[in-house]
C-alpha positions as CSV (number, residue, x, y, z in Angstrom):
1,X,100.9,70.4,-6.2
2,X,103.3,68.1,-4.8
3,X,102.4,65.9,-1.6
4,X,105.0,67.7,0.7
5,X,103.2,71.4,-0.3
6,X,100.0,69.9,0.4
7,X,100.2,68.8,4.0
8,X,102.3,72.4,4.3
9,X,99.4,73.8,3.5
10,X,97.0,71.9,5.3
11,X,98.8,72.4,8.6
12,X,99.3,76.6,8.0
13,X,95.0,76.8,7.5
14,X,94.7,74.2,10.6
15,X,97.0,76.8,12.9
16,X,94.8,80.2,11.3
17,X,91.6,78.3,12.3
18,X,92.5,76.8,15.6
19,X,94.8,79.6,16.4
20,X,98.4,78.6,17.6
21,X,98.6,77.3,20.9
22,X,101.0,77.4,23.8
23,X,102.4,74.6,26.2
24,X,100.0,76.0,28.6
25,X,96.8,75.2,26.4
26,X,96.1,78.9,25.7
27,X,95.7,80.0,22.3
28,X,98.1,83.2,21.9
29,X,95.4,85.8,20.7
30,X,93.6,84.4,23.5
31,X,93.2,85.8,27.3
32,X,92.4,83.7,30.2
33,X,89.3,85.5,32.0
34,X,90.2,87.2,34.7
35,X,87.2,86.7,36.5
36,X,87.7,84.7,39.7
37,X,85.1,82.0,39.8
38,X,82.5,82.5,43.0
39,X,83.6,79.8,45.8
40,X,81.4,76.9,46.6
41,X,79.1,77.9,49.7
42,X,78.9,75.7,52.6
43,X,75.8,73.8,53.8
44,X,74.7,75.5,57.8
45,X,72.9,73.0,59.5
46,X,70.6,74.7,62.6
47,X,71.1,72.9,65.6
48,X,67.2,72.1,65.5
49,X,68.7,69.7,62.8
50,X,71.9,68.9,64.3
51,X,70.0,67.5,67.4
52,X,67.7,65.8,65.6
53,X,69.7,63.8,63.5
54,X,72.0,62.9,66.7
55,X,69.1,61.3,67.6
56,X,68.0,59.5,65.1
57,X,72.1,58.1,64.9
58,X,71.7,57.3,68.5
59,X,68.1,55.6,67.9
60,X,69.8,53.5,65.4
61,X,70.7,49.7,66.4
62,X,71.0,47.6,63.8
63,X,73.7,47.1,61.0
64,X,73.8,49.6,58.4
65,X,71.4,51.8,59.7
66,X,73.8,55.0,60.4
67,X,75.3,55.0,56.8
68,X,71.6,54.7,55.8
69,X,70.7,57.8,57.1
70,X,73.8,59.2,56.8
71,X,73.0,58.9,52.5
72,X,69.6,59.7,53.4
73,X,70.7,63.3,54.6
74,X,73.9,63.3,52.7
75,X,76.3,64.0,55.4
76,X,79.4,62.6,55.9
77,X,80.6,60.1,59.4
78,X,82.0,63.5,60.4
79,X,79.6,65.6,61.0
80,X,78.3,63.0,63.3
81,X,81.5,62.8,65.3
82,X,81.7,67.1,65.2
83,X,78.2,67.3,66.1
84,X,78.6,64.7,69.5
85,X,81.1,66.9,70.4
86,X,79.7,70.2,70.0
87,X,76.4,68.5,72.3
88,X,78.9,67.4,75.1
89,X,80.8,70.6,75.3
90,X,77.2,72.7,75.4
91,X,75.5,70.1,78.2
92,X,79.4,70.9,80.3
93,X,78.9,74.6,79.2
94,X,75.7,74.6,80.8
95,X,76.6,72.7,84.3
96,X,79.7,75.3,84.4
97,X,77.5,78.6,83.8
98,X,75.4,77.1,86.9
99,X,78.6,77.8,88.8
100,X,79.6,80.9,90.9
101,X,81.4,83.4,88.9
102,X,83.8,83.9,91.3
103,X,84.6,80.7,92.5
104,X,85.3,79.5,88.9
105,X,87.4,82.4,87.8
106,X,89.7,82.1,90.8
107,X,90.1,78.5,90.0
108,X,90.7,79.4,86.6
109,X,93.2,81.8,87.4
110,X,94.9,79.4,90.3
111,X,94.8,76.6,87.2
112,X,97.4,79.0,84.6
113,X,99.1,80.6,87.6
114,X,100.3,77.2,88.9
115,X,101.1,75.7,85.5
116,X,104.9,76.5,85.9
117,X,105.8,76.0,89.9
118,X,107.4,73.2,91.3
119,X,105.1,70.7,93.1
120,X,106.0,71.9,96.4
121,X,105.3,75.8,95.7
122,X,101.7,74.8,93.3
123,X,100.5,73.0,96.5
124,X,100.7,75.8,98.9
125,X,99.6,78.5,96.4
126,X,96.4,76.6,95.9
127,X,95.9,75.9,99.8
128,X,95.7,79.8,99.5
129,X,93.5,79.8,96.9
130,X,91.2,77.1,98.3
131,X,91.0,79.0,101.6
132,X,89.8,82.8,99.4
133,X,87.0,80.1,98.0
134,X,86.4,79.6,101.4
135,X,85.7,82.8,102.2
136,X,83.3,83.8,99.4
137,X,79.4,84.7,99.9
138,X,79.2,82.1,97.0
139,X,80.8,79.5,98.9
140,X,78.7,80.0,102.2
141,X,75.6,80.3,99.5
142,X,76.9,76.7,97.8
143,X,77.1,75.2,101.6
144,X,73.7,76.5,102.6
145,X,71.9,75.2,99.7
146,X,73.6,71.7,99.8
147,X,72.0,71.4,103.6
148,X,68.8,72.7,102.8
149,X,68.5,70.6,99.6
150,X,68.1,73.3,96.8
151,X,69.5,74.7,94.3
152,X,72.2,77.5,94.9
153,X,71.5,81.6,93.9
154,X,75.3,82.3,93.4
155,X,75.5,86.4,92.9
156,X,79.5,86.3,91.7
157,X,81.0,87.7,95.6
């Protein structure tokens, strides 16, 4: 047999056994599984954890010692930044819920119905709105309680 018919040869039993494949790396006979592969979950953290580890970053002084126990805990610089702010909005959440219900939805509603006037017409809707606070029980409750040095018992009128 002649060198030529050899490597023929050679090649033909290398394609039957390896099976011929395509640009795309896939053997012809062969099917890509269908199955779709189950996605990565993500890590929760508690906020047990969350405050916890805000502060120990906020204990920390020296050089170093955040990325420390940032590998420590493996988390990431941003977690830190996302979990600060998540704190700061709860601690405002909380001084707003100690508001009257009232007073802060007309303000709310004062705030987006204002957004598109003209200086001139924004300022005397919200005289009008700042005299209806005026008027609330809530508002007589908020004055009350500032003179008589306690806390307020806002009921939402």
């Amino acid at each position: 047999m002649d060198r030529p018919e050899l490597e023929r040869r050679e090649v033909k039993d290398v394609a039957e056994t390896e099976g011929a494949r395509r640009a795309t790396g896939v053997s012809a006979g062969d099917h890509p599984d269908p199955e779709v592969p189950e996605r990565a979950k993500r890590r929760q953290f508690s906020a047990e954890y969350k405050l916890r580890i805000l502060r120990e970053a906020d204990a920390c002084k020296g050089s170093g010692e955040i990325g420390a126990l940032l590998r420590r805990e493996g988390l990431y610089s941003s977690h830190l930044v996302l979990w600060r702010r998540q704190r700061e909005t709860r601690a405002l959440a909380g001084k707003l819920a100690e508001k009257s219900t009232a007073i802060m939805r007309l303000g709310r509603d004062a705030f987006y119905h204002q957004w598109d006037m003209d200086l001139e017409a924004a300022l005397e809707y919200l005289h009008g709105q700042v005299t209806l606070v005026t008027l609330t029980e809530d508002s007589a409750e908020g004055r009350r309680a500032f003179f008589e040095k306690r806390k307020p018992e806002f009921k939402g009128r």
